[in-house]
Biopython code that builds the backbone (N, CA, C, O; Angstrom):
import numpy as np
from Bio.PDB.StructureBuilder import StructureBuilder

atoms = [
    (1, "UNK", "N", (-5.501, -19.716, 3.184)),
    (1, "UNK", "CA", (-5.094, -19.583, 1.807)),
    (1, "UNK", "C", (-5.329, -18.143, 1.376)),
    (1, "UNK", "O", (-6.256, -17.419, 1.738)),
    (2, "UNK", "N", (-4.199, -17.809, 0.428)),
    (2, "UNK", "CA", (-4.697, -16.087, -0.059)),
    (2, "UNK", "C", (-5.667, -16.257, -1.803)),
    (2, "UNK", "O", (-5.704, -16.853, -2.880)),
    (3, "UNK", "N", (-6.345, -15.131, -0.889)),
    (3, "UNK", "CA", (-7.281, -14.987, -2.298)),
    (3, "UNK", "C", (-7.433, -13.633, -3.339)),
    (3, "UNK", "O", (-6.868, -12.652, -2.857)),
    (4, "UNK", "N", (-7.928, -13.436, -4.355)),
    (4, "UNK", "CA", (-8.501, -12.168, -4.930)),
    (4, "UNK", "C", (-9.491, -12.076, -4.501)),
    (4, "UNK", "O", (-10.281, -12.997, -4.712)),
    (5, "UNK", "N", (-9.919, -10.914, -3.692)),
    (5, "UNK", "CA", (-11.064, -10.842, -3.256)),
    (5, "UNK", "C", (-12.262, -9.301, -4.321)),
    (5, "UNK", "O", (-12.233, -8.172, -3.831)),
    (6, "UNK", "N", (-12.752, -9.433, -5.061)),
    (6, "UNK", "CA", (-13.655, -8.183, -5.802)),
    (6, "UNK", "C", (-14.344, -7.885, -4.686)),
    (6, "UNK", "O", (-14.904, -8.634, -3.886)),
    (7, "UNK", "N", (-14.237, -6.610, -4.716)),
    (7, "UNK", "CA", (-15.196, -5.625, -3.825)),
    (7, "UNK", "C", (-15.713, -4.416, -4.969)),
    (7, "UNK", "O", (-16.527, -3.624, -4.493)),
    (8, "UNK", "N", (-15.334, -4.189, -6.407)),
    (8, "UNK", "CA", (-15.480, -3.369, -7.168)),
    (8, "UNK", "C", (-14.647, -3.030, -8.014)),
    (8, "UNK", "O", (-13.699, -3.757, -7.717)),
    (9, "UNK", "N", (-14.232, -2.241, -9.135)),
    (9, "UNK", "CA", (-13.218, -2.067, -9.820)),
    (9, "UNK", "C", (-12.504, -1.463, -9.557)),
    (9, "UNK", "O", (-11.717, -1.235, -10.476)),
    (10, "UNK", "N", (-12.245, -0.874, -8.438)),
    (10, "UNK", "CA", (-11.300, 0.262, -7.939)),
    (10, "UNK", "C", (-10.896, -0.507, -6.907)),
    (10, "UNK", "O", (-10.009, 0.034, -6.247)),
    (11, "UNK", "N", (-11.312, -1.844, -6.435)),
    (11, "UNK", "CA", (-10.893, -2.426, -5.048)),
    (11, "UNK", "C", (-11.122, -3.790, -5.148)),
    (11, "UNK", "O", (-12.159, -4.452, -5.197)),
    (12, "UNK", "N", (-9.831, -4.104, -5.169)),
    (12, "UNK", "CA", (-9.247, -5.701, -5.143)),
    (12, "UNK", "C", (-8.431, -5.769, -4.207)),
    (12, "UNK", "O", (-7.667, -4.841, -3.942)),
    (13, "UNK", "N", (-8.475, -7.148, -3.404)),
    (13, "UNK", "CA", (-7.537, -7.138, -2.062)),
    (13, "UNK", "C", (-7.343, -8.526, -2.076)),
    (13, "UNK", "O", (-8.250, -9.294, -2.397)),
    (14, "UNK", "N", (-6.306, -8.873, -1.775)),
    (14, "UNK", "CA", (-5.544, -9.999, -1.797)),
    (14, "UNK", "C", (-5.960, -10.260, 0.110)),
    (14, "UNK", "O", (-5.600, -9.515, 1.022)),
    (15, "UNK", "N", (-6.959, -11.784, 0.261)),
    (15, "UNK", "CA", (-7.155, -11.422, 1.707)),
    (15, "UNK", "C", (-6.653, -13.452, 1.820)),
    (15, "UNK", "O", (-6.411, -14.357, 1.022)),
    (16, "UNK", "N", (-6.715, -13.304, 3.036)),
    (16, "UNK", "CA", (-6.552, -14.736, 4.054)),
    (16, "UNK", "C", (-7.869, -15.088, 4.169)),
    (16, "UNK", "O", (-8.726, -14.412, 4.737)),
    (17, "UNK", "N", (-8.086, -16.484, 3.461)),
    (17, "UNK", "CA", (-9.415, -17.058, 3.750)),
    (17, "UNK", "C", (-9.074, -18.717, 4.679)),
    (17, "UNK", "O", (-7.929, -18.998, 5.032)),
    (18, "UNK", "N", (-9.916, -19.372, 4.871)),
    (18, "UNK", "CA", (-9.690, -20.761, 5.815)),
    (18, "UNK", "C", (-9.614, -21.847, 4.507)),
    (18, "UNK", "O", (-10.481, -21.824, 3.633)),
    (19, "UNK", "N", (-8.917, -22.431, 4.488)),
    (19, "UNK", "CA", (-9.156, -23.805, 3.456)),
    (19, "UNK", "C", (-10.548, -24.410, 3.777)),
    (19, "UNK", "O", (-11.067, -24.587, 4.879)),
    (20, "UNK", "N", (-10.983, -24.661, 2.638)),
    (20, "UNK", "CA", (-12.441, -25.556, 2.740)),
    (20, "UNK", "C", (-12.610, -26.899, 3.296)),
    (20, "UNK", "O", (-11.890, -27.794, 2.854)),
    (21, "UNK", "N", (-13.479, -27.157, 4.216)),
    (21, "UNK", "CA", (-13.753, -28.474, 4.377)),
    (21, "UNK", "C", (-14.564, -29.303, 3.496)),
    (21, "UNK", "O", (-15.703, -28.953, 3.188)),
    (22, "UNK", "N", (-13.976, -30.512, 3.024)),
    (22, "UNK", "CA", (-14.364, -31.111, 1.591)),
    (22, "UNK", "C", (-15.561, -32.230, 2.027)),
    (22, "UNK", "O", (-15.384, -32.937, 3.019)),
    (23, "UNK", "N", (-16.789, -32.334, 1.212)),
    (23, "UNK", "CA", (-17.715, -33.694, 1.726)),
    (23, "UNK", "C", (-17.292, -34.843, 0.818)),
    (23, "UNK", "O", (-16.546, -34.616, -0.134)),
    (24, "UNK", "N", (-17.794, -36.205, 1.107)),
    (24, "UNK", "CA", (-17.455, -37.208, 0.696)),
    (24, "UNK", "C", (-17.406, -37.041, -0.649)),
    (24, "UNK", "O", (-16.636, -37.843, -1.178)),
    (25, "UNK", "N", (-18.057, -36.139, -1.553)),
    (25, "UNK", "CA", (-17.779, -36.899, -3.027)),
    (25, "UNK", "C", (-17.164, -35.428, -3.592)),
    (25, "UNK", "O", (-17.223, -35.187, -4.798)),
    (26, "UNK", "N", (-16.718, -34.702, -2.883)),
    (26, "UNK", "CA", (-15.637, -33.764, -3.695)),
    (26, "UNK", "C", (-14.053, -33.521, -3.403)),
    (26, "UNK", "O", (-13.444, -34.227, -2.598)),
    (27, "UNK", "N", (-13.534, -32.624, -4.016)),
    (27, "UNK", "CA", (-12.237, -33.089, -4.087)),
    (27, "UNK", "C", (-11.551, -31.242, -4.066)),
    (27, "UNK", "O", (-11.990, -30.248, -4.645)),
    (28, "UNK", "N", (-10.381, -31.397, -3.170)),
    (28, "UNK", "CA", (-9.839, -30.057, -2.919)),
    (28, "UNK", "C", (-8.877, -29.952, -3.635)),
    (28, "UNK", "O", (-8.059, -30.850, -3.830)),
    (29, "UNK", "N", (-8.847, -28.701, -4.179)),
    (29, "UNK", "CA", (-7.854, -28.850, -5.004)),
    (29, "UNK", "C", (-6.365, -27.621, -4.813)),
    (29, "UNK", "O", (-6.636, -26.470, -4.469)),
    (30, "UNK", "N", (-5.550, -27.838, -4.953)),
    (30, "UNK", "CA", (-4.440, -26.754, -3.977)),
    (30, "UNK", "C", (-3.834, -25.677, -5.250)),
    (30, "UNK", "O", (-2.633, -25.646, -5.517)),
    (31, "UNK", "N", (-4.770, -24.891, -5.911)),
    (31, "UNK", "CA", (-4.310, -24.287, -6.887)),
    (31, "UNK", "C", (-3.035, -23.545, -6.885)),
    (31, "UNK", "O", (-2.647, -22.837, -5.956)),
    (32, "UNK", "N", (-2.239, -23.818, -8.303)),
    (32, "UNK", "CA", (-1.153, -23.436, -8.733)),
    (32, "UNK", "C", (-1.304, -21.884, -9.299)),
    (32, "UNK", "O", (-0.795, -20.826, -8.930)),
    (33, "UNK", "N", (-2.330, -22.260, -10.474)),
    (33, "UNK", "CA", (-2.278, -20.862, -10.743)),
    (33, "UNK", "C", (-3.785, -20.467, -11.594)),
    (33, "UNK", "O", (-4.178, -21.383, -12.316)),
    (34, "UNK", "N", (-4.384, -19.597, -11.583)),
    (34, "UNK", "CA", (-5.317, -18.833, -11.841)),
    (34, "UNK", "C", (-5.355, -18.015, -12.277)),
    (34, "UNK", "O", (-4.636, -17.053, -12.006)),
    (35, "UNK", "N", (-6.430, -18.059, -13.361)),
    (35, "UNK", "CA", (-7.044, -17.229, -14.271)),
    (35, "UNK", "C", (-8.135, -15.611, -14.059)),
    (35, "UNK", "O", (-9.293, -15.712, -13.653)),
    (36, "UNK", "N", (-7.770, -14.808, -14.264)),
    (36, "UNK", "CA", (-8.527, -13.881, -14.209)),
    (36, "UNK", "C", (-9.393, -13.276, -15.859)),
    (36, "UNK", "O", (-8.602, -12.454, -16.323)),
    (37, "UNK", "N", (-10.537, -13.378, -16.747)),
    (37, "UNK", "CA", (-10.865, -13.200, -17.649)),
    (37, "UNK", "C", (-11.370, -11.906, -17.061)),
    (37, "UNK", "O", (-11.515, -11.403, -15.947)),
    (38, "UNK", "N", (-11.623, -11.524, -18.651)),
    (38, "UNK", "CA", (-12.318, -10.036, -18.792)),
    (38, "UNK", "C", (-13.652, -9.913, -18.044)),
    (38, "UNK", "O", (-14.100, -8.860, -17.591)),
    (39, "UNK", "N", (-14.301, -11.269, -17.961)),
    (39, "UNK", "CA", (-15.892, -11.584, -17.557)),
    (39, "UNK", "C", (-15.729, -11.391, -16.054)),
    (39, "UNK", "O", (-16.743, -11.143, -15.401)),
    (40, "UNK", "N", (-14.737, -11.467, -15.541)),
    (40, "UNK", "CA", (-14.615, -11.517, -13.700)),
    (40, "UNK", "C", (-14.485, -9.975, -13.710)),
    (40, "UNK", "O", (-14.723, -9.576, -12.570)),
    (41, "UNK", "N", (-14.163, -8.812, -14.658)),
    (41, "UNK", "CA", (-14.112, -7.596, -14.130)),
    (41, "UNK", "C", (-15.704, -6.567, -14.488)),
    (41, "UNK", "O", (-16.213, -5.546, -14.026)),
    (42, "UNK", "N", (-15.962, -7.362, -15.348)),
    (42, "UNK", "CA", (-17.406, -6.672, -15.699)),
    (42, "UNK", "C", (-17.905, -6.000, -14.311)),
    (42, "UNK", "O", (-18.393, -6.814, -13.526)),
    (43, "UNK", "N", (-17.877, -5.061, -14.008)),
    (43, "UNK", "CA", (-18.455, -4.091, -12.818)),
    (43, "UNK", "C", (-19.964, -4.571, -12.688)),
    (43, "UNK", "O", (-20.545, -5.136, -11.762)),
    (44, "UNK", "N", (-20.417, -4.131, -13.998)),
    (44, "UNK", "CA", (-22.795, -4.425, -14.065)),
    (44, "UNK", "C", (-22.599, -5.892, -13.659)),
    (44, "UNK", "O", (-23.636, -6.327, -13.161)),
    (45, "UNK", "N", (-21.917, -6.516, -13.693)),
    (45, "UNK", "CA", (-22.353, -8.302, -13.367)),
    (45, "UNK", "C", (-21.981, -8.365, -12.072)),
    (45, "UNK", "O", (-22.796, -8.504, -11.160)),
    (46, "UNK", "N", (-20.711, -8.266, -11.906)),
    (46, "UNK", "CA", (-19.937, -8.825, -10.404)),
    (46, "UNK", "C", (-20.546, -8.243, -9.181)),
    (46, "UNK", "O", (-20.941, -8.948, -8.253)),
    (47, "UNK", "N", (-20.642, -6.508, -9.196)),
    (47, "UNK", "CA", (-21.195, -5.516, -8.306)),
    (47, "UNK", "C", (-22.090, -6.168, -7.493)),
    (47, "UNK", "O", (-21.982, -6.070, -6.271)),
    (48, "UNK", "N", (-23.317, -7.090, -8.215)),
    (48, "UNK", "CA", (-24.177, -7.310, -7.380)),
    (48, "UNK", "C", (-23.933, -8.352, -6.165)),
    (48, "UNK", "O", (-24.354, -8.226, -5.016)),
    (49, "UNK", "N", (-23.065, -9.531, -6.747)),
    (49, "UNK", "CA", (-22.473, -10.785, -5.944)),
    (49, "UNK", "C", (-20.874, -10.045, -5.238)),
    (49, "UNK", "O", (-19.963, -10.857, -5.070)),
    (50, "UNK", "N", (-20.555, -8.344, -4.802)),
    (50, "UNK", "CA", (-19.801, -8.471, -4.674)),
    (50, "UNK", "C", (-20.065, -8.806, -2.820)),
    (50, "UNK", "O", (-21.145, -8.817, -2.230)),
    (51, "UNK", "N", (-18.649, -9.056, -2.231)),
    (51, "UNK", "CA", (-17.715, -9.504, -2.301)),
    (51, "UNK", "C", (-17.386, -10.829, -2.855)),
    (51, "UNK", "O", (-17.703, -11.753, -2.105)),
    (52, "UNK", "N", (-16.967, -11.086, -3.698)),
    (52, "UNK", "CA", (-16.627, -12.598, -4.695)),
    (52, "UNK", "C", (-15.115, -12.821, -4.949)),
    (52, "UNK", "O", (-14.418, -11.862, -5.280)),
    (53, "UNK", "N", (-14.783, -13.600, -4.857)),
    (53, "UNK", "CA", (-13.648, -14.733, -4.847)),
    (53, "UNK", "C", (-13.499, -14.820, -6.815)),
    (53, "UNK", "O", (-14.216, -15.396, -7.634)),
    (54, "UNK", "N", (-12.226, -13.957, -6.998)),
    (54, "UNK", "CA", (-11.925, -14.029, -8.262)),
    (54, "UNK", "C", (-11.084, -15.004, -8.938)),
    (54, "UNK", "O", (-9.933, -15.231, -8.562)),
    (55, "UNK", "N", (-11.730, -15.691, -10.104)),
    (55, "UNK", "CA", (-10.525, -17.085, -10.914)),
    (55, "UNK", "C", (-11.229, -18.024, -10.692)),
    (55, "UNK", "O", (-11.602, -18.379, -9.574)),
    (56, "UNK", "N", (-11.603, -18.748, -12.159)),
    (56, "UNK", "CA", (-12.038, -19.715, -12.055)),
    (56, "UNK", "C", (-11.735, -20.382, -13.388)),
    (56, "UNK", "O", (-12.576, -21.049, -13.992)),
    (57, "UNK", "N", (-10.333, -20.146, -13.876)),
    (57, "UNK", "CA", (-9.945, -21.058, -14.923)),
    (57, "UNK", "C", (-8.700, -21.518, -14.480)),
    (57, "UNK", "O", (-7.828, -20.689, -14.742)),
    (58, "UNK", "N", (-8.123, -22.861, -13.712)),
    (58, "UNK", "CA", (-7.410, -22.806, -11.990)),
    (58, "UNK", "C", (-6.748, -24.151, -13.004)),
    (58, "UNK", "O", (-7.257, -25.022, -13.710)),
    (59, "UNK", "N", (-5.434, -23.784, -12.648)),
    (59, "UNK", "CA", (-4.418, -25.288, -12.337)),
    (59, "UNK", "C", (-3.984, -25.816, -11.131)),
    (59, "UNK", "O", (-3.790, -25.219, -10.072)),
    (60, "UNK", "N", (-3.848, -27.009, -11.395)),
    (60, "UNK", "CA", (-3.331, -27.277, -9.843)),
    (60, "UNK", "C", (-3.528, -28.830, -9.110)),
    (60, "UNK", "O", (-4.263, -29.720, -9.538)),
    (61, "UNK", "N", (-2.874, -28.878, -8.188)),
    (61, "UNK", "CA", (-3.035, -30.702, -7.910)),
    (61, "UNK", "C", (-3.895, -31.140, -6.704)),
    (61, "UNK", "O", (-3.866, -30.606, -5.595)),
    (62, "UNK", "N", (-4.708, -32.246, -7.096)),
    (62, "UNK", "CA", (-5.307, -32.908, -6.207)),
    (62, "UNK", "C", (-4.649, -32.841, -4.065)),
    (62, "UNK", "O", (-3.558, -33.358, -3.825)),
    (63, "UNK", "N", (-5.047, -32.524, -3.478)),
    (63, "UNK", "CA", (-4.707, -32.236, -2.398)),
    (63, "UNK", "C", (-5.037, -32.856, -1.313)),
    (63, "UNK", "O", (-4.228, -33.159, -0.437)),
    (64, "UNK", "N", (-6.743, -33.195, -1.268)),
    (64, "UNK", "CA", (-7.417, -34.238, -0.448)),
    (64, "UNK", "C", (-8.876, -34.850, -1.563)),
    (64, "UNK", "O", (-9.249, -34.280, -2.588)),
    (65, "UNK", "N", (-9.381, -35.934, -1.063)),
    (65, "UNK", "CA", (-10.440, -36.720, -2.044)),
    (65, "UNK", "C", (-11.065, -37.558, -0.607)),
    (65, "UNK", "O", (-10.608, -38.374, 0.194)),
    (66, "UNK", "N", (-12.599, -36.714, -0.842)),
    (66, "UNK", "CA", (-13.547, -37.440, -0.086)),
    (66, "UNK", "C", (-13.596, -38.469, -0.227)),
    (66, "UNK", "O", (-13.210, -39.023, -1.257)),
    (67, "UNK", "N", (-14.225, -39.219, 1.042)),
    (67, "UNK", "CA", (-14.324, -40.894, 0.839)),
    (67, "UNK", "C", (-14.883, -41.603, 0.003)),
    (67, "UNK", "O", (-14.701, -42.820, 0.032)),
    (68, "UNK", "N", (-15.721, -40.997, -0.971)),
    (68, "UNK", "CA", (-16.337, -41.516, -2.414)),
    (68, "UNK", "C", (-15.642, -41.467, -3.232)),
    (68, "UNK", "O", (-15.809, -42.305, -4.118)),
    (69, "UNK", "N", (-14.816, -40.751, -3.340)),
    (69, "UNK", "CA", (-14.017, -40.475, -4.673)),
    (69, "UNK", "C", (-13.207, -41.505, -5.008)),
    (69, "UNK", "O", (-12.193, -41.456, -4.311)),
    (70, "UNK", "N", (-13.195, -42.677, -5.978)),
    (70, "UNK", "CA", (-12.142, -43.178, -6.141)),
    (70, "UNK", "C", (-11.109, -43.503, -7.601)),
    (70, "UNK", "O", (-10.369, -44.451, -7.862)),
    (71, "UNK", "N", (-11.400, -42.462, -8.235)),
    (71, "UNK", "CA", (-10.636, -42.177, -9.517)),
    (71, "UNK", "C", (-9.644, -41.423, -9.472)),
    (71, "UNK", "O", (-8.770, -41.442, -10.339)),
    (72, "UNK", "N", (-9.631, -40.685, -8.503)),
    (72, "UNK", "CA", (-9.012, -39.465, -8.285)),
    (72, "UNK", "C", (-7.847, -39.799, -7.214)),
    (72, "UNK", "O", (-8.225, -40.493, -6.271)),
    (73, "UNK", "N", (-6.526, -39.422, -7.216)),
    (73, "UNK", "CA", (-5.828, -38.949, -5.628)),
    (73, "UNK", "C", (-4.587, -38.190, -6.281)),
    (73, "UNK", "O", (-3.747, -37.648, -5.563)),
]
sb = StructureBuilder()
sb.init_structure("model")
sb.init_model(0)
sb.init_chain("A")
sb.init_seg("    ")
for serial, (resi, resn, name, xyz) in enumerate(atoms, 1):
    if name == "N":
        sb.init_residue(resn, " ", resi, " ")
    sb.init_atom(name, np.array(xyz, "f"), 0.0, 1.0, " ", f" {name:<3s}", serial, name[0])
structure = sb.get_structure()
């Protein structure tokens, strides 16, 4: 899957990561589309956790549902 990857404010890279393997009580989700806020560019915050995986206000549809899950498909 492609991602935003933060490495700093001068360096964002769109990279190839592996799809996640999901445990029984969570749920993958195959995002449509994603959010980038002002709070994901803050340099003093992010810098320290960088390299980080940017967007986390995400649309998008159910894809796979661990074997607990049963509200969801």
């Amino acid at each position: 899957m492609k991602v935003a990857v933060y490495y700093n404010n001068k360096d964002i890279r769109i990279e190839e990561r592996p799809i996640p393997k999901i445990g029984d009580n969570e749920i993958l989700v195959k995002m449509m589309a994603s959010g980038i806020c002002g709070t994901d560019l803050l340099e003093w915050y992010r810098i320290k956790k960088a390299p980080v995986v940017l967007g986390h206000e995400m649309a998008g549809v159910i894809e796979e549902t661990g074997k607990s899950i049963k509200q969801y498909k």
